[in-house]
Each structure stands twice: as C-alpha cells, then as structure tokens.
Backbone and ligand atoms as CSV (ligand in chain L), in Angstrom:
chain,resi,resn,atom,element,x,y,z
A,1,UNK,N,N,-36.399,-0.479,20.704
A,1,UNK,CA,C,-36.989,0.778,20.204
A,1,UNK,C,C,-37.584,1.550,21.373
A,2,UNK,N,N,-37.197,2.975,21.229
A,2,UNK,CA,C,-37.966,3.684,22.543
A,2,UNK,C,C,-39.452,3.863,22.019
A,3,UNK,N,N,-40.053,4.229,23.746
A,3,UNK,CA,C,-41.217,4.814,23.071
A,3,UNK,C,C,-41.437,6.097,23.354
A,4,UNK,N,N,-42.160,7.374,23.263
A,4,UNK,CA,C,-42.264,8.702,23.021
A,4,UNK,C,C,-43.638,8.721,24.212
A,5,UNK,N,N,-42.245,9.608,25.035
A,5,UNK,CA,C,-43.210,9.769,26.240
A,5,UNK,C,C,-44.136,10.742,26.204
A,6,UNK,N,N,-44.253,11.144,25.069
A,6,UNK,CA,C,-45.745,12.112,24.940
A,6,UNK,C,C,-46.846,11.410,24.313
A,7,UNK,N,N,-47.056,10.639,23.451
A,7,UNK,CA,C,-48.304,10.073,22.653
A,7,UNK,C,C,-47.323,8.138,22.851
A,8,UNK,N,N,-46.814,7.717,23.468
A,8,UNK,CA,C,-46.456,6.720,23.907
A,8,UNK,C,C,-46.208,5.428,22.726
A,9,UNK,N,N,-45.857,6.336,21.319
A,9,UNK,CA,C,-45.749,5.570,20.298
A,9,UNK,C,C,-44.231,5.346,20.194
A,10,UNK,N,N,-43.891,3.639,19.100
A,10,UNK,CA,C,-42.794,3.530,19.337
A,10,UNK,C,C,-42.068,3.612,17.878
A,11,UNK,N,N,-41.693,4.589,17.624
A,11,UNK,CA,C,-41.328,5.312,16.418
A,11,UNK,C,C,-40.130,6.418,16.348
A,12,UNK,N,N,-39.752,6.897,17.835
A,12,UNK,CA,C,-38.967,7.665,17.501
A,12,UNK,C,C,-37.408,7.266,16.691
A,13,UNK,N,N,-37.354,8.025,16.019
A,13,UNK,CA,C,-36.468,8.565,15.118
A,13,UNK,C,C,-34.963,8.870,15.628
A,14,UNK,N,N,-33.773,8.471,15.665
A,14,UNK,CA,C,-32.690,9.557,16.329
A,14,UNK,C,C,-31.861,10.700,14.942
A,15,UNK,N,N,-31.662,11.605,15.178
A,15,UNK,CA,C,-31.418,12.695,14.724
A,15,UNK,C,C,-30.627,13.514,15.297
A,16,UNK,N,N,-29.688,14.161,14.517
A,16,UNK,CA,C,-28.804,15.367,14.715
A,16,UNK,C,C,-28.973,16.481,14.616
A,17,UNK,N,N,-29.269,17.503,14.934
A,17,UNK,CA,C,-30.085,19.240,14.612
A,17,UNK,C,C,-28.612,19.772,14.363
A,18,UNK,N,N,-28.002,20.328,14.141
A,18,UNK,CA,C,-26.829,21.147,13.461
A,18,UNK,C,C,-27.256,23.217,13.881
A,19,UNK,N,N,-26.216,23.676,14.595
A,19,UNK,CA,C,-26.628,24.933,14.831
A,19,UNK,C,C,-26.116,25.756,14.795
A,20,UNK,N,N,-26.028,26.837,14.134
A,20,UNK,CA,C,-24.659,27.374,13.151
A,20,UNK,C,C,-24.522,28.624,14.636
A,21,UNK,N,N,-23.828,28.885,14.792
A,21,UNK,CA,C,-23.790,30.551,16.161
A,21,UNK,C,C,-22.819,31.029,15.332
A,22,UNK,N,N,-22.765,32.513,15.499
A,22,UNK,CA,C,-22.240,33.384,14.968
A,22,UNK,C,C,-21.671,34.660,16.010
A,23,UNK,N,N,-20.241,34.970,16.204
A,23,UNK,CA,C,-20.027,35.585,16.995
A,23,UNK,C,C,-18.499,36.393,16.423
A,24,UNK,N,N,-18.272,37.684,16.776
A,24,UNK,CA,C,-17.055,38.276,16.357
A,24,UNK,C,C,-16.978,38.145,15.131
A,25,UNK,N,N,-17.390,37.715,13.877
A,25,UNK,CA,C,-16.941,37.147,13.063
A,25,UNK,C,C,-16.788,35.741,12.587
A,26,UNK,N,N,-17.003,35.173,13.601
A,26,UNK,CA,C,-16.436,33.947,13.678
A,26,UNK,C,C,-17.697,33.145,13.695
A,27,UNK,N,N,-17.870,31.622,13.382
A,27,UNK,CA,C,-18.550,30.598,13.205
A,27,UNK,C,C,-18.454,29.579,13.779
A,28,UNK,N,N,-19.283,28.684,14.514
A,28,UNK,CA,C,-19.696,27.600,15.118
A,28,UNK,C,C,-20.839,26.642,15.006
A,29,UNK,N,N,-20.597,25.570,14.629
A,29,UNK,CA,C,-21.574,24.473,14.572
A,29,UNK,C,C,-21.748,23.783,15.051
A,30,UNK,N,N,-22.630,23.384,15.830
A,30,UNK,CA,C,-22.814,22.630,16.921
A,30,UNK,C,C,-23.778,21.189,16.447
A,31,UNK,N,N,-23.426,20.164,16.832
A,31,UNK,CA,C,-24.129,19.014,16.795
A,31,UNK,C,C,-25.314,18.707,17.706
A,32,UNK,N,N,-25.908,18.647,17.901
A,32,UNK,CA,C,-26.974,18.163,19.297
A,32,UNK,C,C,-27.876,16.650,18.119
A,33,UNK,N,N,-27.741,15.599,19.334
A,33,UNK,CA,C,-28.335,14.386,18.992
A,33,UNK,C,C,-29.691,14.202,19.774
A,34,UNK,N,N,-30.485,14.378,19.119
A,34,UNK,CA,C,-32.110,13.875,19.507
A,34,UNK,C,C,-32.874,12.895,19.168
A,35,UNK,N,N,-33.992,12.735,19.896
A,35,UNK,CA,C,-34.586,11.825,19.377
A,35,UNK,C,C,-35.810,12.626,19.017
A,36,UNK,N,N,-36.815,11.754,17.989
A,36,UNK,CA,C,-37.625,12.809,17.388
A,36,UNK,C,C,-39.080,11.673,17.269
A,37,UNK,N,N,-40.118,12.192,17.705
A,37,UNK,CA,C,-40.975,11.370,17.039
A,37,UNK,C,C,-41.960,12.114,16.185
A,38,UNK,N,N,-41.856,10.926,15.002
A,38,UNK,CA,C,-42.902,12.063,14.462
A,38,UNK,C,C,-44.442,12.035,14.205
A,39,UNK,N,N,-44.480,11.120,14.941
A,39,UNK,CA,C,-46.029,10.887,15.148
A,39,UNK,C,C,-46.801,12.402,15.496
A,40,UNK,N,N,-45.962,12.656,16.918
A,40,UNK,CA,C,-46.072,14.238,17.470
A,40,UNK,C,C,-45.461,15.061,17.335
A,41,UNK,N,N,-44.210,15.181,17.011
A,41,UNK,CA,C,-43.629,16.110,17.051
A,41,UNK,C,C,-42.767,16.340,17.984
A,42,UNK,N,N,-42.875,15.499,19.129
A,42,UNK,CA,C,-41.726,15.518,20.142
A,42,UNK,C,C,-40.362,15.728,20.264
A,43,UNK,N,N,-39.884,16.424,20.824
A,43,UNK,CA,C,-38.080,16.436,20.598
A,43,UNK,C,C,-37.170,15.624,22.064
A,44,UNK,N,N,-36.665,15.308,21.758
A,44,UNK,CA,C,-35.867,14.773,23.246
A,44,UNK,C,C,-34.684,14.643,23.090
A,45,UNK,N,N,-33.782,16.226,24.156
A,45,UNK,CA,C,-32.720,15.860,23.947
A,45,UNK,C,C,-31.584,15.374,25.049
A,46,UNK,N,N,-30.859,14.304,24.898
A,46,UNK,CA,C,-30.173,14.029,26.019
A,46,UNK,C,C,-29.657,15.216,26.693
A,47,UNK,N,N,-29.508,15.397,28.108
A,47,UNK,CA,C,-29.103,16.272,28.970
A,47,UNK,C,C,-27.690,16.434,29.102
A,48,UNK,N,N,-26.762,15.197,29.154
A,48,UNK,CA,C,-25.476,15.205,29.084
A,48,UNK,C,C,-25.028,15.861,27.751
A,49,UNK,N,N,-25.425,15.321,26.880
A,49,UNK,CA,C,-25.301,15.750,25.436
A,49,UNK,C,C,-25.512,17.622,25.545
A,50,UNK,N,N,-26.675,17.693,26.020
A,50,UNK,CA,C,-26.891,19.223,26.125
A,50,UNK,C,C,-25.907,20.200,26.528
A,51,UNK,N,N,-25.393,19.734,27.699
A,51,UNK,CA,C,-24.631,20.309,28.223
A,51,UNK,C,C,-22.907,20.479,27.768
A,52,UNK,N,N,-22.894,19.357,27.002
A,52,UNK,CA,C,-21.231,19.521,26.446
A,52,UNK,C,C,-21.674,20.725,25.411
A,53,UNK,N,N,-22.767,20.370,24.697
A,53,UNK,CA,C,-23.035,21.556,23.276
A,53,UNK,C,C,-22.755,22.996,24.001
A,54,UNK,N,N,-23.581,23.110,25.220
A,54,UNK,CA,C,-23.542,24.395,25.538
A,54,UNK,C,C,-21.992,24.825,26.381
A,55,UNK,N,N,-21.417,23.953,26.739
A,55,UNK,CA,C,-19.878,23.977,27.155
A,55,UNK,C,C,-19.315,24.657,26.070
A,56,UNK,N,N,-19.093,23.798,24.893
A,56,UNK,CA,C,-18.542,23.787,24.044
A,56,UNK,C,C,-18.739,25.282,23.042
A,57,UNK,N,N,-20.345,25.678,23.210
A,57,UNK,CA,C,-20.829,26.943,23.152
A,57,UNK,C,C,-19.896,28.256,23.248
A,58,UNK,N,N,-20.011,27.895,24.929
A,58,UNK,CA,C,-19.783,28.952,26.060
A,58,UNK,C,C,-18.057,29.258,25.671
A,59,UNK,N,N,-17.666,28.095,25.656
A,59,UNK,CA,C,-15.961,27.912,25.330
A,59,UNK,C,C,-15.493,29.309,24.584
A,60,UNK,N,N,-15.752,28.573,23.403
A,60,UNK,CA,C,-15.916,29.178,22.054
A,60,UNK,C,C,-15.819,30.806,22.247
A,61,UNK,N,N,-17.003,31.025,22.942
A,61,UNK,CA,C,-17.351,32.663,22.980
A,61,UNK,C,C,-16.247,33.529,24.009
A,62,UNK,N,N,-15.946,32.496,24.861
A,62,UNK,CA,C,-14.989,33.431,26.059
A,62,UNK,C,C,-13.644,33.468,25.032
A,63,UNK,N,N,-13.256,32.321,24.623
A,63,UNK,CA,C,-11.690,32.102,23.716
A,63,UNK,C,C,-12.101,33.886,22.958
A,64,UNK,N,N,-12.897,33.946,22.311
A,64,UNK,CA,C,-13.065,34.747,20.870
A,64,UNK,C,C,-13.000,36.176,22.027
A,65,UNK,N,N,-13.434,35.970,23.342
A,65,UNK,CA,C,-13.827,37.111,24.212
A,65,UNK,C,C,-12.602,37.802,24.867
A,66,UNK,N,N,-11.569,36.774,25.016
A,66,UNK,CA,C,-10.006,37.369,25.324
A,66,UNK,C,C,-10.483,36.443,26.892
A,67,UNK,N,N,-10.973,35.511,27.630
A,67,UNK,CA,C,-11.254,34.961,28.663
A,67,UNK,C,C,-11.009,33.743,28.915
A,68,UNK,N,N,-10.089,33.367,29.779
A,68,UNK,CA,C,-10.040,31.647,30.020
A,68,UNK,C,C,-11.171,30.952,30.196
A,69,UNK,N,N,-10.996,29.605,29.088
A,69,UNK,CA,C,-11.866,28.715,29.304
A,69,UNK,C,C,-12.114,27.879,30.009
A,70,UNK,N,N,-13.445,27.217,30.275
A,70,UNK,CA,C,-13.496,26.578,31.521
A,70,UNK,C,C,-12.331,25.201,31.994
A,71,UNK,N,N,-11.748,24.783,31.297
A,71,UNK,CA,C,-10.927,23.484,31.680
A,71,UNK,C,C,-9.912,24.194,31.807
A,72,UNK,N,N,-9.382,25.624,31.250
A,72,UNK,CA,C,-8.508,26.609,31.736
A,72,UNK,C,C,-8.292,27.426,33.301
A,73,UNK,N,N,-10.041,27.709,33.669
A,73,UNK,CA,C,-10.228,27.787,35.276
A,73,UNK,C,C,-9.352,26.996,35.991
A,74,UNK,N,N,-10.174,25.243,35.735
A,74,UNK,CA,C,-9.994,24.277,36.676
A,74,UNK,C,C,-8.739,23.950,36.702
A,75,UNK,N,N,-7.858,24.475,35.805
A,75,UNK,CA,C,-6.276,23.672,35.668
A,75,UNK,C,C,-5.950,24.450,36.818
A,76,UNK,N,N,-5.933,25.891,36.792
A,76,UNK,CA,C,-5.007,26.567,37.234
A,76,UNK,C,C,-5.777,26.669,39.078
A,77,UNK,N,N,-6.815,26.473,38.858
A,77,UNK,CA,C,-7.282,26.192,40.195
A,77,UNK,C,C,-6.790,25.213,40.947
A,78,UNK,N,N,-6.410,23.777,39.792
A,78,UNK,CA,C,-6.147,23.042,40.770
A,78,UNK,C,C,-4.563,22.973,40.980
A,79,UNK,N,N,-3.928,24.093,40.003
A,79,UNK,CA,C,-2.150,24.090,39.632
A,79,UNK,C,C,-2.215,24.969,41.448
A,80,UNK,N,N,-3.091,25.924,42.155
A,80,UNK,CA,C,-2.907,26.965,43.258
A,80,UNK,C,C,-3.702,25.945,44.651
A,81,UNK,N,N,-3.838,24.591,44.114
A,81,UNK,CA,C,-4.638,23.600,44.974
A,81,UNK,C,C,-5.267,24.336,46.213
A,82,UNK,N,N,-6.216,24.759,45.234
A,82,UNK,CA,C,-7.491,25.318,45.947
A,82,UNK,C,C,-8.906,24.511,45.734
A,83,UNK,N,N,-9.434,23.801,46.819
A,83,UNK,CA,C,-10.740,23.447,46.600
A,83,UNK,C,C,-11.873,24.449,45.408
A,84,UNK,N,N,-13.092,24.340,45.254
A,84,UNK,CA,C,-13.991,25.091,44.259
A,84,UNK,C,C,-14.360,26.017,45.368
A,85,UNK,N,N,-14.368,25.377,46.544
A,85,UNK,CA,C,-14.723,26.322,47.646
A,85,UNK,C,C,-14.248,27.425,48.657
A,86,UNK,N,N,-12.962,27.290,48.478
A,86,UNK,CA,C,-11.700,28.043,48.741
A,86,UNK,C,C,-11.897,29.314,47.471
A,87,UNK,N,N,-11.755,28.285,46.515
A,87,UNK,CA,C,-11.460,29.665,45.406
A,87,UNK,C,C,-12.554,30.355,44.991
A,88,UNK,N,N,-13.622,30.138,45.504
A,88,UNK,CA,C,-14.823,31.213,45.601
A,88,UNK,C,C,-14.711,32.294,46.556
A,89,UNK,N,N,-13.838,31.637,47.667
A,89,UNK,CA,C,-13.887,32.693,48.784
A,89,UNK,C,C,-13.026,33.662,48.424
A,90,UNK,N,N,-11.908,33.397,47.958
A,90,UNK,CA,C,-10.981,34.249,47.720
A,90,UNK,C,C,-11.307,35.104,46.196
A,91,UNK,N,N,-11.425,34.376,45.156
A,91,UNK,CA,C,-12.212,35.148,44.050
A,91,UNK,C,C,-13.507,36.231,44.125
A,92,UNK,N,N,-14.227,35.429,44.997
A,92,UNK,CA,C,-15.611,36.090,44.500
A,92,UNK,C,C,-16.527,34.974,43.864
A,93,UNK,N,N,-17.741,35.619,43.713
A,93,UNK,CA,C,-18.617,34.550,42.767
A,93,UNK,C,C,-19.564,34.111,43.884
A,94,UNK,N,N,-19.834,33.621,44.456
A,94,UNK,CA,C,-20.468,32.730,45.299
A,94,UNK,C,C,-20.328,31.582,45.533
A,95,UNK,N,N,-20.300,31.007,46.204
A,95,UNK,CA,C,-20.217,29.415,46.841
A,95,UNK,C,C,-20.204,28.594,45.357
A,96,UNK,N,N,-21.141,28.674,44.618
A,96,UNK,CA,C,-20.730,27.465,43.318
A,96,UNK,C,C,-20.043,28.038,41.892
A,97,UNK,N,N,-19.461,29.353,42.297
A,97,UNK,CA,C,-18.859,30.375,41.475
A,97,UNK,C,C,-18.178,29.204,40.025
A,98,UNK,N,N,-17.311,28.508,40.909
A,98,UNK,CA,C,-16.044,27.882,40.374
A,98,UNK,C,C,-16.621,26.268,39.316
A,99,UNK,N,N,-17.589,25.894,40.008
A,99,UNK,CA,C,-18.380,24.771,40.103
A,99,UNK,C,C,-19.149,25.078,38.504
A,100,UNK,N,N,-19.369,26.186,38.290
A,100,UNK,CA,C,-20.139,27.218,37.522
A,100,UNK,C,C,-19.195,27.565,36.137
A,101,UNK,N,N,-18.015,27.917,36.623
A,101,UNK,CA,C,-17.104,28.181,35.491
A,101,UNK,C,C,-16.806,27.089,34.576
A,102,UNK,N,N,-16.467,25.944,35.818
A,102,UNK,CA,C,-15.277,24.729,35.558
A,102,UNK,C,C,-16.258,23.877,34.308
A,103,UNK,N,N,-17.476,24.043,34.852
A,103,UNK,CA,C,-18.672,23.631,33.677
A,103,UNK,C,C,-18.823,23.899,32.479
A,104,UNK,N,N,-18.609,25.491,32.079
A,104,UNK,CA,C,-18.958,25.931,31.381
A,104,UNK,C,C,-20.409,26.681,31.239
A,105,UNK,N,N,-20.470,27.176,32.627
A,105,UNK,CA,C,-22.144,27.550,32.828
A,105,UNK,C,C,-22.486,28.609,32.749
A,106,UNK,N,N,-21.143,29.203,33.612
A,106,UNK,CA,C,-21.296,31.086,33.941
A,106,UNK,C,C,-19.566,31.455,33.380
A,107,UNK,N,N,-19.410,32.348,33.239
A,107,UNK,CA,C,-17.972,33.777,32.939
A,107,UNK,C,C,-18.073,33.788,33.660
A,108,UNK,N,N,-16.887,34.160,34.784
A,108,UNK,CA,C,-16.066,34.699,35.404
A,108,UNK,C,C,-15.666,36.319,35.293
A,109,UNK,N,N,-15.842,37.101,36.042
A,109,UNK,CA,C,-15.754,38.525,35.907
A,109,UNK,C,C,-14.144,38.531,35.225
A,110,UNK,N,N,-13.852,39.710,34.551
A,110,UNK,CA,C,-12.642,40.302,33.854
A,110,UNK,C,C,-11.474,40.069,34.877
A,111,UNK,N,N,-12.088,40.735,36.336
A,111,UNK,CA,C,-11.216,40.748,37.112
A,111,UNK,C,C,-10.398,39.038,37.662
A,112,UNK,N,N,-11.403,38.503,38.176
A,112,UNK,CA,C,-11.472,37.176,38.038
A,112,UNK,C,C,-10.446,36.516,37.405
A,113,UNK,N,N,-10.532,36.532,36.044
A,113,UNK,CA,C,-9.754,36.474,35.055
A,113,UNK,C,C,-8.755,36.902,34.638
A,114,UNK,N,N,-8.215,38.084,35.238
A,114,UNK,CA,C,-7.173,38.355,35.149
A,114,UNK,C,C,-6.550,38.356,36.116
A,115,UNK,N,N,-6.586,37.909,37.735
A,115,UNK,CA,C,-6.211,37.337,38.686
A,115,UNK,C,C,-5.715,35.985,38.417
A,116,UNK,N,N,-6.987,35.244,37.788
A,116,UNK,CA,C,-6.040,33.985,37.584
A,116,UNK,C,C,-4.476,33.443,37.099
A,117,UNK,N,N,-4.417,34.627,35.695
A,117,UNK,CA,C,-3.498,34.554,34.931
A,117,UNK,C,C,-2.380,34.933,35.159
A,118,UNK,N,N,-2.521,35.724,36.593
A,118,UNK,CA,C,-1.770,36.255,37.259
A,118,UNK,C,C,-1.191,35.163,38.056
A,119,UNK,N,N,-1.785,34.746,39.011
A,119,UNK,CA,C,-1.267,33.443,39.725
A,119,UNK,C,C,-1.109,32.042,39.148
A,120,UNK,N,N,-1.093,32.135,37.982
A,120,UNK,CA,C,-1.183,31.038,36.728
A,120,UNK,C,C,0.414,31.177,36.330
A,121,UNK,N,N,0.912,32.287,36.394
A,121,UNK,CA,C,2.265,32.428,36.493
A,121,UNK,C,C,3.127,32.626,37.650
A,122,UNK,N,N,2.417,33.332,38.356
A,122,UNK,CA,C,3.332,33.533,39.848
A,122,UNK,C,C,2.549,33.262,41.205
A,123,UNK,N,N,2.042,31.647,41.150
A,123,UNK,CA,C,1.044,31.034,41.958
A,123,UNK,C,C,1.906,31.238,43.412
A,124,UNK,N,N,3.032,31.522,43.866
A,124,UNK,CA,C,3.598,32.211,45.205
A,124,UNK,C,C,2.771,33.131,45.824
A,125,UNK,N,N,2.437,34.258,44.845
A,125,UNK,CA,C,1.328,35.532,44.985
A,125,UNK,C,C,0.254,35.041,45.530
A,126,UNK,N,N,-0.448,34.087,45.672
A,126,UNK,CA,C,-1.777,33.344,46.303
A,126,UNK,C,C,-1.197,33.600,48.260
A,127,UNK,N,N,0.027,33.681,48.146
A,127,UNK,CA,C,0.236,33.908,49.939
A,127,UNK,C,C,-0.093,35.038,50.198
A,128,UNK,N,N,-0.196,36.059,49.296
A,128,UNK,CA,C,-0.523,37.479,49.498
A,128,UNK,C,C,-1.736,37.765,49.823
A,129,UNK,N,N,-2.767,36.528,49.053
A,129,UNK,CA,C,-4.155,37.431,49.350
A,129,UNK,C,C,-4.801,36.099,50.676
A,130,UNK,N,N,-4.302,34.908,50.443
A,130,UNK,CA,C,-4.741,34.331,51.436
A,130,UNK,C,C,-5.115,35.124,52.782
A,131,UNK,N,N,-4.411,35.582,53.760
A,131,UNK,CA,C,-4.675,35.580,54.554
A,131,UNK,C,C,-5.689,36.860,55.051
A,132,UNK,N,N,-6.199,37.754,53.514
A,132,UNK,CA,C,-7.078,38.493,53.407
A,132,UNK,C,C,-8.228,38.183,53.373
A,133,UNK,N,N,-8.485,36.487,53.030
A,133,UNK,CA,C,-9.612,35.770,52.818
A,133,UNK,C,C,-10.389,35.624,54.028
A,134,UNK,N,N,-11.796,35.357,54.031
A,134,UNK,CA,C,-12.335,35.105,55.214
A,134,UNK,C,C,-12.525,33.916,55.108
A,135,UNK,N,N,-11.346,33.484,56.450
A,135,UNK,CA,C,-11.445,31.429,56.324
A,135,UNK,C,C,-11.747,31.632,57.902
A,136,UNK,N,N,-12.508,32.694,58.374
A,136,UNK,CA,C,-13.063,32.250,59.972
A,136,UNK,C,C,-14.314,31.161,60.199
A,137,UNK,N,N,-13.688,30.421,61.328
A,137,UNK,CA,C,-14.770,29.250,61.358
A,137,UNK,C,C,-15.766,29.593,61.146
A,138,UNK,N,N,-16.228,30.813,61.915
A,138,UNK,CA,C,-18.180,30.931,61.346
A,138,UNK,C,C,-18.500,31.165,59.829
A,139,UNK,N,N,-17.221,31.478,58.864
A,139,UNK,CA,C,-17.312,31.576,57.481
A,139,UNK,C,C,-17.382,29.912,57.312
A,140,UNK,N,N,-17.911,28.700,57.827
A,140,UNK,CA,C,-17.811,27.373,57.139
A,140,UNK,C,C,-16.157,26.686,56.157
A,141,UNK,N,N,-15.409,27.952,56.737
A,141,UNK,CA,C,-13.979,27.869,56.148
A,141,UNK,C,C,-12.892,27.772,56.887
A,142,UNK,N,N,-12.081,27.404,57.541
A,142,UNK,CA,C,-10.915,27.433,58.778
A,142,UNK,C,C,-10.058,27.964,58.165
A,143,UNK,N,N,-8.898,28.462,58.132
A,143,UNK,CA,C,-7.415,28.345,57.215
A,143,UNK,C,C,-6.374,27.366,58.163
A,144,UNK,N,N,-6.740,27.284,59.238
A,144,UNK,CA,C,-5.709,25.900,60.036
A,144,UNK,C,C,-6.173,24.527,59.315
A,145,UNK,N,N,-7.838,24.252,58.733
A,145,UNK,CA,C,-8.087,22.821,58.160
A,145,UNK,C,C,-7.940,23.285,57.127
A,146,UNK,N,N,-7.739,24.580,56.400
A,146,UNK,CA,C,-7.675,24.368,54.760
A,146,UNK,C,C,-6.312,24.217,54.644
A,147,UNK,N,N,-5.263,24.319,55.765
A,147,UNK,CA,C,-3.882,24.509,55.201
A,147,UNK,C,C,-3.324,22.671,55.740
A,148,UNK,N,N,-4.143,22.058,56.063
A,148,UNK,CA,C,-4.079,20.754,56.244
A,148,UNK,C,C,-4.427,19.582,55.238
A,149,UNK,N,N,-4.824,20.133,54.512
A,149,UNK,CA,C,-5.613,19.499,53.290
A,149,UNK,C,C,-7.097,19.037,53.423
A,150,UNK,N,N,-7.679,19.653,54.274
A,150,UNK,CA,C,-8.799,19.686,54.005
A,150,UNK,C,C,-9.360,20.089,53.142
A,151,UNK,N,N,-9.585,21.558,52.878
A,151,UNK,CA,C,-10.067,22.271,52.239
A,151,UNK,C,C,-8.726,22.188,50.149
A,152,UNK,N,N,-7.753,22.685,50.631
A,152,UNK,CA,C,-6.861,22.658,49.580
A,152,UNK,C,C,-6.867,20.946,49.067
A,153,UNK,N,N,-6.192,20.908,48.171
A,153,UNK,CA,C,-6.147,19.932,46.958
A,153,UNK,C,C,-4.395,19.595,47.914
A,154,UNK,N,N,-4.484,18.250,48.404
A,154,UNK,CA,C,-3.217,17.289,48.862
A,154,UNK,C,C,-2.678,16.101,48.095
A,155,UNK,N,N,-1.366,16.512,47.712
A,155,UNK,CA,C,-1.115,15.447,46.918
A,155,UNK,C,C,-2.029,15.008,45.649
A,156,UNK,N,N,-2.707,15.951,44.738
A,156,UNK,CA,C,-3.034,15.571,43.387
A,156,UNK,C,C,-4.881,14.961,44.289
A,157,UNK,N,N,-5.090,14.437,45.169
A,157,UNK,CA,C,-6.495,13.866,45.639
A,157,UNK,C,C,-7.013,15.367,46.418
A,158,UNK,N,N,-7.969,15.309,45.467
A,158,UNK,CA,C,-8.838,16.259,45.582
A,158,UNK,C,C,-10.059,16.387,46.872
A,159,UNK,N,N,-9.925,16.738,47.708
A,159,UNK,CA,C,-10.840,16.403,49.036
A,159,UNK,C,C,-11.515,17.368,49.032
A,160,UNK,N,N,-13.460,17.577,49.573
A,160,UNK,CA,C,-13.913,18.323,50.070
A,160,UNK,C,C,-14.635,18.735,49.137
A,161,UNK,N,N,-14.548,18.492,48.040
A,161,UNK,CA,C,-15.279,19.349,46.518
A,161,UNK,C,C,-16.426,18.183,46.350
A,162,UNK,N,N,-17.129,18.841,45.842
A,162,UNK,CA,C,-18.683,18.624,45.123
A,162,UNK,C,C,-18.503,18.152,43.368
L,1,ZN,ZN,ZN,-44.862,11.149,20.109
C-alpha cells in the first residue's frame, strides 16, 4: 500500500478521472489513472501516464486540424534519415523542434507540415534544400559528418539523437 506524500497516510485509493474534450465537433475521452487519497484530498498522477493522455490529446486535435501526427513527423523524418537535429535545422523550430513534435508536445507550423508531405512523397527533393541548410562547423552541424552518418540516420541505427 502507498503512502500519501502529503498527510503521510496509507490509504490511497487508485482511480480513473475520465475527460470528455470537445473539438470541431468531434469528441474525446480520455482516461488518466490516479491515485487519490482521501484522507486529504491529494491527487497523484503518474507522469508517463500524463503524458501519453496529453499525446493522445494533442493527436486527436492536429488529425481533426488537417496536420500530421506526431508518430507521422517521426516516420517520415526518419523515412528522409535525418537526425531530430538535422531536421530542425533545415525545418525550423529550434534545436528540440522535432524532439517536441515526435512527442506530441508542440505543432509544427502549416508550413512545416506541408514540407513534410512533400518530401514524404518525393524525399529526392531533400537534395534541394540541403545544401541551403546551415551545416557550417560553427553551426555545431558539418554536412561532410552529417553525410557520413553521423548526424543522418545509417542503416536503420539511429546515431546522435537525444
Ligand atoms: Zn493524504
């Protein structure tokens, strides 16, 4: 039995909260598993748990939004085997831009998004803007080590990512 790290009694409760969102029309219910004590009133909710709800959230709203979803990012990111850090440079976003999407944390601008879908079909087109990118050494980026597999995704093993 846990105990309730606020009044240190051992009583908590586990529980499901249910959370209806409403968007476009459309409906979502979300599960979140807590623990509850009710001595105080305490809520505690797992963090991992948190975060799929709000994934799963975020999902939801971009699908209904006309926007790829986040396991939709990371495919095609890793279909153009681009590190998270590569494809910030060349996208936009900032350094954990991708890191951010692939989560389910932040959207991705329109543009963003419709770049992807673009090279999601004609991933050749990625030679076009490469060498527009700033991969100069003082950018923390080379394009001689990213085209070595440093930086890019070699052979399916993913190197260099966070
Ligand atoms: Zn308590």
């Amino acid at each position: 039995m846990s105990v309730c790290l606020s009044c240190k009694k051992q009583n908590l409760v586990d529980r499901i909260t249910q959370q209806e969102y409403e968007f476009k029309g459309e409906t979502l219910v979300t599960r979140q598993r807590e623990k509850f004590c009710p001595a105080c009133g305490e809520v505690t909710v797992d963090p991992v748990d948190a975060r799929n709800v709000r994934k799963t959230v975020n999902d939801w709203e971009a699908r209904l939004d006309g926007f790829l979803i986040s396991d939709e990012v990371r495919r095609i990111r890793k279909k153009l085997g681009l590190t998270q850090l590569l494809a910030a440079k060349i996208f936009g976003g900032g350094r954990n831009a991708f890191s951010r999407y692939e989560r389910g944390e932040a959207l991705q601008m329109r543009s963003t998004d419709n770049l992807l879908r673009i090279l999601d079909s004609h991933p050749e087109l990625l030679g076009e803007i490469l060498p527009q990118t700033d991969c100069s050494p003082q950018s923390g980026t080379n394009l001689e080590t990213a085209m070595s597999g440093d930086l890019f995704v070699s052979q399916g093993v993913q190197v260099n990512e966070r």
